[in-house]
N, CA, C and O of each residue as an XYZ file, in Angstrom:
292
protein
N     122.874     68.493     57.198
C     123.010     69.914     56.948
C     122.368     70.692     58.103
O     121.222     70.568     58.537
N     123.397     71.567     58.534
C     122.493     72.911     59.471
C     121.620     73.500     59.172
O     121.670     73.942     58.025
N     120.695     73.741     59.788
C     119.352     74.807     59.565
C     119.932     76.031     60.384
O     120.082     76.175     61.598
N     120.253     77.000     59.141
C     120.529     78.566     60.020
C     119.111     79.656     60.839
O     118.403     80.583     60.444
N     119.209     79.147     61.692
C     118.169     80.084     62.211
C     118.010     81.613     62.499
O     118.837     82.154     63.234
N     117.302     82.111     62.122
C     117.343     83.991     62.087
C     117.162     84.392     63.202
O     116.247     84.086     63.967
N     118.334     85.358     63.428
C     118.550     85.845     64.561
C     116.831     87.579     64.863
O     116.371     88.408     64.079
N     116.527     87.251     66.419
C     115.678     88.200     65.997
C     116.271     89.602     66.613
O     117.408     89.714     67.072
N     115.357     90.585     66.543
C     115.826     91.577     67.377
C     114.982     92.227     68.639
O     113.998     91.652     69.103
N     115.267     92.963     68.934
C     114.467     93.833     69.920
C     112.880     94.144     69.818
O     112.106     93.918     70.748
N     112.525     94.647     68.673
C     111.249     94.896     68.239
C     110.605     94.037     67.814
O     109.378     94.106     67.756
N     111.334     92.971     67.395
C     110.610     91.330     67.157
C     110.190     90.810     68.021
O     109.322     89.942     67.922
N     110.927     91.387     69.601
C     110.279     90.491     70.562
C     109.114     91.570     71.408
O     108.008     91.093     71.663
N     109.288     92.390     71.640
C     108.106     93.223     71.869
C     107.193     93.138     71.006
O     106.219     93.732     71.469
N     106.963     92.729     70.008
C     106.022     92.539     69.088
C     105.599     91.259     69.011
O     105.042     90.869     67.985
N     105.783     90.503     69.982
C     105.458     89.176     69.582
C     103.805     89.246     70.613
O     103.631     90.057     71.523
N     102.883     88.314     70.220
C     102.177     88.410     71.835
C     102.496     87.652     72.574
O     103.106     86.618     72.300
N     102.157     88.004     73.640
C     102.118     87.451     75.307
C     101.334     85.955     75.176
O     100.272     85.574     74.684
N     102.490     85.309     75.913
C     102.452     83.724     76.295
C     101.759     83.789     77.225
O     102.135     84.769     77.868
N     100.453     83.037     77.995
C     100.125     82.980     79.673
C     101.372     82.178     79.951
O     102.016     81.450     79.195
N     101.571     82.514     81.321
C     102.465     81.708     82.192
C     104.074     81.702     81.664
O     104.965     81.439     82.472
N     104.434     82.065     80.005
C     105.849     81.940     79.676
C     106.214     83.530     79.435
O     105.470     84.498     79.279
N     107.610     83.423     79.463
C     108.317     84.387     79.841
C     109.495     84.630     78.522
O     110.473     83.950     78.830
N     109.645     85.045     77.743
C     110.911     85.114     76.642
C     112.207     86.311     77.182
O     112.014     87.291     77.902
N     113.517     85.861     76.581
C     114.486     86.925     76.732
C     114.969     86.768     76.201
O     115.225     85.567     76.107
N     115.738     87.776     75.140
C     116.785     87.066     73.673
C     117.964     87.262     74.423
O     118.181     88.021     75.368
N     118.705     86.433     73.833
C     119.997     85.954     74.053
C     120.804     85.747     72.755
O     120.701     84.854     71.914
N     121.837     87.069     72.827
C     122.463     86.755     71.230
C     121.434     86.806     70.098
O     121.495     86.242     69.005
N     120.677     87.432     70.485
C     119.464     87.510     68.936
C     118.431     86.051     68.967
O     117.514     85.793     68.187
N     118.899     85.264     70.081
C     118.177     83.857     69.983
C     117.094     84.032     70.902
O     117.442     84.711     71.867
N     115.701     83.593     70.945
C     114.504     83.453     71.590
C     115.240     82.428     72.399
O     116.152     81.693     72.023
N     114.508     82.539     73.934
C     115.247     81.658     75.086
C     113.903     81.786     76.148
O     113.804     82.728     76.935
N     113.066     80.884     76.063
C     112.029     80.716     77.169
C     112.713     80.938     78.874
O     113.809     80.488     79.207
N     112.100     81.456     79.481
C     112.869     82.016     80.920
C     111.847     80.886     81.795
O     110.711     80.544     81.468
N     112.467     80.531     82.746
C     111.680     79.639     83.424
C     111.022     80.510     84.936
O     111.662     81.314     85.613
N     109.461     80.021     85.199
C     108.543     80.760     86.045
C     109.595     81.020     87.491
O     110.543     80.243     87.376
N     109.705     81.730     88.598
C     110.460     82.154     89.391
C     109.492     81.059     90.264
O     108.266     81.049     90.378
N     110.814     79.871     91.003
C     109.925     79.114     91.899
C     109.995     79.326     93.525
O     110.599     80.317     93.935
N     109.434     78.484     94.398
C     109.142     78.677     95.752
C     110.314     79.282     96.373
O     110.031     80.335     96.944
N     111.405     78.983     96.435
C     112.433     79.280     96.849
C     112.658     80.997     96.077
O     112.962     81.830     96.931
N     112.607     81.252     95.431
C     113.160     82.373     94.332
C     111.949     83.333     95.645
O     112.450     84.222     96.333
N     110.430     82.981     95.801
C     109.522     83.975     96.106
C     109.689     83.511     97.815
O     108.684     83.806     98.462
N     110.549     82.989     98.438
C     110.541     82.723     99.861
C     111.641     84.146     99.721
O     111.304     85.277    100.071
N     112.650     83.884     99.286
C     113.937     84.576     99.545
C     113.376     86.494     99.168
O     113.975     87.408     99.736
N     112.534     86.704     98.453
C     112.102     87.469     97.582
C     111.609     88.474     98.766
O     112.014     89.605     99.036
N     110.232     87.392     99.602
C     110.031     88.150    100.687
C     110.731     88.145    101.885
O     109.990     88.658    102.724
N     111.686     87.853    102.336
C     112.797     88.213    103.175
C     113.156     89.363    103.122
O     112.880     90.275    103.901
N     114.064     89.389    101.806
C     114.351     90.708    101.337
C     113.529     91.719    101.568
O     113.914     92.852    101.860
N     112.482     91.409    101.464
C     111.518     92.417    101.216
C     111.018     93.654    102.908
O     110.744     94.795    103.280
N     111.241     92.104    103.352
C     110.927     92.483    104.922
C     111.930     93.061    105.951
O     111.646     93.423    107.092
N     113.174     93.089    105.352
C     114.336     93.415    105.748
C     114.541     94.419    106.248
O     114.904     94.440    107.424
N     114.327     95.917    105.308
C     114.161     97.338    105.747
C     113.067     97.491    106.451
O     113.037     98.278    107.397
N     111.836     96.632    106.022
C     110.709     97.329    107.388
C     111.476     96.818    108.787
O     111.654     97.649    109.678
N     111.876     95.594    108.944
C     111.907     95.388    110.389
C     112.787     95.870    110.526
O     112.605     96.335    111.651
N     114.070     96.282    110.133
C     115.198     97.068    110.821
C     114.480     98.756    111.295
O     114.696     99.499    112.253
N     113.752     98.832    110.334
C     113.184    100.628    110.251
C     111.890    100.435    111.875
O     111.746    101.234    112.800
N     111.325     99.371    111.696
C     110.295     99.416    112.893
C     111.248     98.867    114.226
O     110.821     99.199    115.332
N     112.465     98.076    114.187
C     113.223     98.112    115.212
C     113.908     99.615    116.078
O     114.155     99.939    117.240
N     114.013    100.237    114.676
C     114.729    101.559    115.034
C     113.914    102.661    115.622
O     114.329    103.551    116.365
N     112.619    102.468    115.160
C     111.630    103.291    115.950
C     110.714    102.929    116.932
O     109.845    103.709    117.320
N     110.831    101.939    117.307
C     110.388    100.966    118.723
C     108.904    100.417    118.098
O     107.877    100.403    118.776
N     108.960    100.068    117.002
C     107.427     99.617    116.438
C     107.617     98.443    116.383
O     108.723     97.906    116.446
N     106.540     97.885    116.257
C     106.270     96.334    115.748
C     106.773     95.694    114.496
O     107.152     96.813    114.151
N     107.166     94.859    113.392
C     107.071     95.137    111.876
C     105.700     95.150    111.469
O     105.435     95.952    110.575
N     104.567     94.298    112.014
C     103.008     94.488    111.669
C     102.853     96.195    111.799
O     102.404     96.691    110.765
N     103.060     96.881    112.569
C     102.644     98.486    112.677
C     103.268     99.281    111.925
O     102.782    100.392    111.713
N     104.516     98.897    111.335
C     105.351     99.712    110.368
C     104.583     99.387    109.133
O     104.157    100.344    108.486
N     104.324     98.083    108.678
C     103.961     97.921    107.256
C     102.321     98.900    106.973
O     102.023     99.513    105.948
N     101.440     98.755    108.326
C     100.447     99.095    107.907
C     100.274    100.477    108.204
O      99.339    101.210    107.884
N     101.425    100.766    108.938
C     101.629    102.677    108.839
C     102.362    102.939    107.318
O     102.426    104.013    106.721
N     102.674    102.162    107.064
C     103.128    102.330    105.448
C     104.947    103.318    105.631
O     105.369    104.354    105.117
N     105.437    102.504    106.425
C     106.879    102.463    106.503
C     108.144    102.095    105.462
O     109.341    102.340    105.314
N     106.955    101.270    104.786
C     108.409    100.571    103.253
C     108.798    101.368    102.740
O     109.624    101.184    101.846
């Protein structure tokens, strides 16, 4: 026999407390553990990140070190 499991909602999950280290997202009303964002996810992350400073410190003849700490982002 199936075990029907109860679907939750929105306020069920904001109301739940905070996991260290885990992450929840419902899916279809179903609790679904999200997995931690790994090396690759936070390599690519700061690329991106660095993208507009160095085009913006290329465009104004700066360094990217002198744009970030003139606060260019």
């Amino acid at each position: 026999m199936a075990v029907k499991q109860e679907l939750m909602t929105a306020e069920q999950l904001w109301e739940m407390p905070e996991v260290p280290g885990k992450q929840f997202e419902l899916v279809r009303g179903e609790l679904v553990a999200v997995p931690s964002p790994g090396a690759m996810h936070n390599l690519i992350a700061g690329l991106l990140y660095r993208l507009p400073l160095k085009a913006r410190a290329e465009r104004e003849g700066r360094d990217q070190e002198q744009a970030v700490q003139s606060g260019l982002g």
